[in-house]
Steps between C-alpha positions, in 0.01 A plus 500: 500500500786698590679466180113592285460809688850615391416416140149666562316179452186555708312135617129562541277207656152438450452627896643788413294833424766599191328142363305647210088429591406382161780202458410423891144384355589266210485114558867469543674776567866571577614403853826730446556783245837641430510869406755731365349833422256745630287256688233750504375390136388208661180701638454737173124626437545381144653244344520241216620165394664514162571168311596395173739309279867502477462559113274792443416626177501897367131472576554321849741769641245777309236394703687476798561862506163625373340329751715533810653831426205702622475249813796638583426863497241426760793312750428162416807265637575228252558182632711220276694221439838637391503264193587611145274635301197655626558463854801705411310759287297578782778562783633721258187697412465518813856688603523718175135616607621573819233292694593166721539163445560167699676193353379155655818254411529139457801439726690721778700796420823401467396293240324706208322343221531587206852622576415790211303667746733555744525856499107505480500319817751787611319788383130361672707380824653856546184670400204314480466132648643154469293187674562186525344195686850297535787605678790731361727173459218253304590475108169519291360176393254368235196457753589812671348740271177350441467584891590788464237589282249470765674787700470683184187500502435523837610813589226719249156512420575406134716379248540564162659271246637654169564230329571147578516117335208308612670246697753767678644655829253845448222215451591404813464823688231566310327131700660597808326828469176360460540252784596800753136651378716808325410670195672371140493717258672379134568734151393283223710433172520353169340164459836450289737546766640244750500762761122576511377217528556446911292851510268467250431165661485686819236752426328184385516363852365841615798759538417847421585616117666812593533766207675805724598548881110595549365120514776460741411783682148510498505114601757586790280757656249208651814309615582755790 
């Protein structure tokens, strides 16, 4: 403990009052979160899960910033994965727009995946947040991130998917989402393209189409 608090690694248990109240209420929540960061985006009025593939499109990061650009504007916190792609378009929306954002990883934090991202991880760490469910030491695994996903989720409302595959790890969230009784909203896409059909398939299942940060807004509004 000594040797976290000199690195600023902050440990926050589920007894705890730092614990953030909507991740205390899914089915399985965290015992232990480790936090590097301003802790106090953990309680933020507004905030939203953003998902997506590792191999966006021109239309998939497009969308991304037409819809979530305006989110921002109003102090949403965005709340990702860290992965390539769009988890990593929308960390960095997020810091050229000058809003916040909070990066759920798949392993502890001396251990960064991808190792591209590193000075992402720096940049949110210093500025924004870093959280992670494993301890500082634990390398990321296969089965890790899949569980991660649910703390994703967990900590907003809602969660948008971008784009995805239909058998995917934003699929996944998007499940977890609907288990935890959260909102999933999903921009739909070419019935050509690989990459719309895990939302496309999703609005089928019931997501919310969402056209502009409005049906995300609008929809949000009954969630507090």
């Amino acid at each position: 403990l000594d040797k976290y608090d000199a690195e600023n690694i902050q440990c926050v248990t589920i007894l705890d009052d730092e614990y953030p109240e909507l991740l205390r209420h899914i089915y399985d929540p965290p015992w232990v979160l480790f936090a590097r960061g301003k802790i106090s985006l953990l309680h933020a009025p507004e905030s939203l899960s953003v998902v997506g593939t590792r191999n966006p499109t021109s239309y998939g990061t497009a969308a991304l910033t037409h819809i979530v650009k305006p989110m921002l504007h109003e102090e949403f916190v965005v709340v990702s994965g860290l992965a390539l792609g769009i988890d990593q378009a929308a960390h960095e929306l997020a810091i050229a727009e000058k809003a916040k954002t909070i990066a759920v990883l798949g392993g502890g934090f001396y251990n960064i995946y991808p190792r591209g991202n590193q000075n992402l991880a720096r940049e949110i760490a210093q500025h924004h947040l870093l959280l992670s469910e494993y301890a500082p030491f634990m390398k990321p695994t296969k089965w890790f991130f899949p569980r991660r996903n649910r703390i994703i989720s967990g900590l907003t409302g809602g969660t948008l998917v971008v784009q995805a595959k239909e058998r995917s790890g934003s699929f996944i969230t998007a499940d977890q989402a609907l288990q935890q009784g959260r909102e999933v909203f999903a921009i739909p896409g070419s019935i050509f393209e690989e990459t719309s059909c895990g939302t496309n398939k999703l609005i089928q299942l019931g997501a919310k189409l969402v056209q502009s940060a409005a049906d995300i807004t609008d929809e949000m509004m009954y969630i507090r």
